[in-house]
C-alpha positions as CSV (number, residue, x, y, z in Angstrom):
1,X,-19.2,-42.4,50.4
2,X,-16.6,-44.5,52.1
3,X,-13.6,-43.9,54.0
4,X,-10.6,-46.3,55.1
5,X,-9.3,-45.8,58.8
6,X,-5.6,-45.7,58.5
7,X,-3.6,-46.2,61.6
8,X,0.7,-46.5,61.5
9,X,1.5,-47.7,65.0
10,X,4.1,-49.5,66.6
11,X,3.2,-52.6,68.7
12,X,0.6,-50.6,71.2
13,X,-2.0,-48.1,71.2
14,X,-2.8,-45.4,73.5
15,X,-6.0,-46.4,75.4
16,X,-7.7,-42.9,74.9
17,X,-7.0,-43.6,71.3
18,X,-8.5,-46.8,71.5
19,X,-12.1,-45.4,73.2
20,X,-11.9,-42.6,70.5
21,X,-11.6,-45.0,67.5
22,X,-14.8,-46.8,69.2
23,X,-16.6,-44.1,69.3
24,X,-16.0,-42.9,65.8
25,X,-16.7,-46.6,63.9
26,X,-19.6,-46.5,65.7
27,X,-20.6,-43.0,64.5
28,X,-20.0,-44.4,61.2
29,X,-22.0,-47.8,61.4
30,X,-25.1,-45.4,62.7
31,X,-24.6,-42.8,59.6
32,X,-24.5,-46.2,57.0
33,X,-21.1,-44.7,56.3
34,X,-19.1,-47.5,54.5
35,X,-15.8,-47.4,56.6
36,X,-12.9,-50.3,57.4
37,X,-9.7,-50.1,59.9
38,X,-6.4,-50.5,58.9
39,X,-3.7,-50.9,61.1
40,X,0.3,-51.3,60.3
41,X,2.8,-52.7,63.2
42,X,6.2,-51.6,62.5
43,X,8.4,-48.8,62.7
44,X,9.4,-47.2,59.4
45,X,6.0,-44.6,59.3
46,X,7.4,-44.4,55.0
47,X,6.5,-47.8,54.3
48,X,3.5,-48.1,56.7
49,X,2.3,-45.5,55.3
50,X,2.6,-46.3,51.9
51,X,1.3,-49.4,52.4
52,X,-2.1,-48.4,53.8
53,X,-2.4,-45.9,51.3
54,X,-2.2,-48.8,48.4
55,X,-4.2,-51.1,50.4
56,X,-7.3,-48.5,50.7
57,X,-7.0,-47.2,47.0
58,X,-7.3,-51.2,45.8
59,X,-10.1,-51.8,48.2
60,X,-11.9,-49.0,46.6
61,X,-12.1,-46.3,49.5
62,X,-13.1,-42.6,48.4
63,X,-11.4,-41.2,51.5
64,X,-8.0,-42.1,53.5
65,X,-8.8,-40.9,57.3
66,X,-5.2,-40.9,59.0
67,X,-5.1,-41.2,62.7
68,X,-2.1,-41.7,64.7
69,X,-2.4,-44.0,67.4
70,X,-1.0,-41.5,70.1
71,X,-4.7,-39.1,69.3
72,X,-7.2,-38.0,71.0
73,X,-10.5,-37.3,68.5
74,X,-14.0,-36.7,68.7
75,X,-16.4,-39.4,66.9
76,X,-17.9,-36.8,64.3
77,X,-14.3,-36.0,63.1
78,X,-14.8,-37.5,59.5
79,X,-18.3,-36.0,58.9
80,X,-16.6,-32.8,60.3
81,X,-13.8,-32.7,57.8
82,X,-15.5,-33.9,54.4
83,X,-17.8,-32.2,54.5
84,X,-15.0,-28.9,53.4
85,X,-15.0,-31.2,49.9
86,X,-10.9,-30.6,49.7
87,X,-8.5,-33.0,48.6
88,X,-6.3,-32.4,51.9
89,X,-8.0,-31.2,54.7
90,X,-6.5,-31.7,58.3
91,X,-6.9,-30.6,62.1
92,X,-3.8,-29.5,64.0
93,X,-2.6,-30.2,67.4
94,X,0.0,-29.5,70.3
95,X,3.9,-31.2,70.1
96,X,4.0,-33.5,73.1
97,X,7.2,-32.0,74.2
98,X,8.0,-28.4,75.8
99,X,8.1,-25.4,74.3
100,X,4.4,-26.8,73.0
101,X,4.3,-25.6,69.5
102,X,1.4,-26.7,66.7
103,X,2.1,-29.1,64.0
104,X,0.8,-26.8,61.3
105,X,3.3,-25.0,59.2
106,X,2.4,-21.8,57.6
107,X,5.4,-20.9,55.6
108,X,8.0,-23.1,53.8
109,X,10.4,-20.8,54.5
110,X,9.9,-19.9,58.3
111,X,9.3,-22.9,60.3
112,X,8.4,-20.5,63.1
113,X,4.9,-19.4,61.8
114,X,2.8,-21.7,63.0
115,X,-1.0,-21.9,62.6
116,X,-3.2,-22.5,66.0
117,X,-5.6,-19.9,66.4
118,X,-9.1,-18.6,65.0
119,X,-12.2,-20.7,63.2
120,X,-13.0,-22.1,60.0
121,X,-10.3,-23.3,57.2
122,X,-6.7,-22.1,56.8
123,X,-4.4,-22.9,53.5
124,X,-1.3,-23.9,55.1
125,X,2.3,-25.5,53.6
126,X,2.3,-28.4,55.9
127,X,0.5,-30.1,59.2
128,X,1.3,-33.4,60.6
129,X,-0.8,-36.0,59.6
130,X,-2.0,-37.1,63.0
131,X,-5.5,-36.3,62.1
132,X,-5.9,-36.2,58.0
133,X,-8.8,-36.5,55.9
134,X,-7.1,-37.3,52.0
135,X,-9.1,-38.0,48.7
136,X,-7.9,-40.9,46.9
137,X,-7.1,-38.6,43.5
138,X,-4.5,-37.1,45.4
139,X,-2.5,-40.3,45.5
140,X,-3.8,-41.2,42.1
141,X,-2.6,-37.8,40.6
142,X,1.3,-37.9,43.0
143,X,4.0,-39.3,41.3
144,X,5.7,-41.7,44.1
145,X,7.4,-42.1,46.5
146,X,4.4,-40.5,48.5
147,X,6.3,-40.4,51.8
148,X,9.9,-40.4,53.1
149,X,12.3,-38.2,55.3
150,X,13.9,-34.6,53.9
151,X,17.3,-33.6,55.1
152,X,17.1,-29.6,56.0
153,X,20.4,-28.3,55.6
154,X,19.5,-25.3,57.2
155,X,18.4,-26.5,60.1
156,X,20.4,-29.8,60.1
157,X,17.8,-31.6,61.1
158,X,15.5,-34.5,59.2
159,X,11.5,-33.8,58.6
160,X,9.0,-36.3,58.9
161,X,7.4,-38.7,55.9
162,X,3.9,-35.7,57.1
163,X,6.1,-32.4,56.1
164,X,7.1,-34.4,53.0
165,X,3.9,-35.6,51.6
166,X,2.2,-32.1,52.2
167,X,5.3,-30.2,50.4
168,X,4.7,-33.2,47.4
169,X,1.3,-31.8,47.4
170,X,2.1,-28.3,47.0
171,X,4.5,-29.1,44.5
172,X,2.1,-30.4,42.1
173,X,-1.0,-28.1,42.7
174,X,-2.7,-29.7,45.5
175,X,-3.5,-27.1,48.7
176,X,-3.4,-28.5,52.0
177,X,-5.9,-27.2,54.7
178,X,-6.1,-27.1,58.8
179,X,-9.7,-26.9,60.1
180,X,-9.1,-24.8,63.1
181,X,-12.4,-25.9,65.0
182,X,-12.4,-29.4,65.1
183,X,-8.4,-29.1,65.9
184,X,-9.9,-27.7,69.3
185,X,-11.6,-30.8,69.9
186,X,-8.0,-32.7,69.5
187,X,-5.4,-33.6,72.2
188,X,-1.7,-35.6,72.0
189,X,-1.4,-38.2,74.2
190,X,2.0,-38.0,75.9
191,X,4.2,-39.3,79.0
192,X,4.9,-37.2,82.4
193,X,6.8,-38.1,85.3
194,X,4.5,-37.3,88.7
195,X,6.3,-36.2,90.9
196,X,5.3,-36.0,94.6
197,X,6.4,-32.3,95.2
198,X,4.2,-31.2,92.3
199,X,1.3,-32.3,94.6
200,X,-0.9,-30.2,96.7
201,X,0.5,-31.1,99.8
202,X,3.6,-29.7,99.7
């Protein structure tokens, strides 16, 4: 079994994310668990991705773990999600904007029916790939390009390279699943403005 890190970032890394990663290729290098991190810099997540997806099928990885660098994770999080054996298995976590919603889409057609609550594996249409546990056969068996940006007219709005790739999947056969335990164990790093008044002493 082996598994290729795959991390899209920009030109920093949150340093929760950092202690996480730590802790998990260190999990890995006890378990004998063949693993190596790859890390774009840039800022067009289509082409990172792609890119780390090519360079982890021609190293020879079974499994593409996708991290973003903005996670928080526990260190048993690939154990945790192989071991469901599926193709496309995820956990899902909070927006890190208000209203707080979950990244994991239950219907194509509602965008509202979201997926955060109960145990054990749900099928859903799409989750953001912040945490993603992928098989190399999926990318062997999609015809490309794996990831880009859809324009939704009804909403007028664009989706993410995530929601595209997951709605590839479904088109040709493949499920995509959330792991609603270990998506308890996740958190989004974010910004906040402190202000004073929002202390105790006031």
């Amino acid at each position: 079994m082996s598994v290729a890190i795959c991390v899209p970032s920009r030109d920093q890394v949150h340093v929760g994310f950092a202690k996480c990663l730590s802790n998990l290729t260190s999990r890995l290098t006890r378990c004998d668990i063949k693993h190596e991190l790859m890390i774009t810099i840039g800022s067009v997540l289509p082409q990172q991705r792609t890119s780390l997806a090519k360079d982890a099928i021609r190293r020879g990885y079974e499994y593409i773990l996708w991290l973003d660098s903005d996670m928080h994770f526990p260190d048993h999080t690939f154990e945790h999600l192989v071991c469901h054996k599926k193709a496309i298995v995820a956990a899902t976590y909070s927006t890190r904007h208000k209203p707080q919603r979950s990244i994991a889409f239950k219907d194509v057609n509602d965008i509202d029916k979201r997926v955060a609550n109960g145990t054990g594996l749900e099928k859903v249409f799409a989750v953001g790939m912040g945490c993603m546990l992928v098989h190399r056969s999926v990318y062997e068996h999609l015809p490309e390009p794996w990831f880009s940006h859809l324009w939704n007219e009804d909403e007028k709005t664009f989706s993410g390279e995530d929601i595209y790739f997951c709605n590839l999947a479904n088109e040709n056969n493949i499920n995509v699943y959330v792991d609603l335990d270990l998506s308890r164990e996740l958190a989004h790093y974010g910004t906040k403005a402190f202000l004073l008044q929002e202390t105790q002493d006031f």
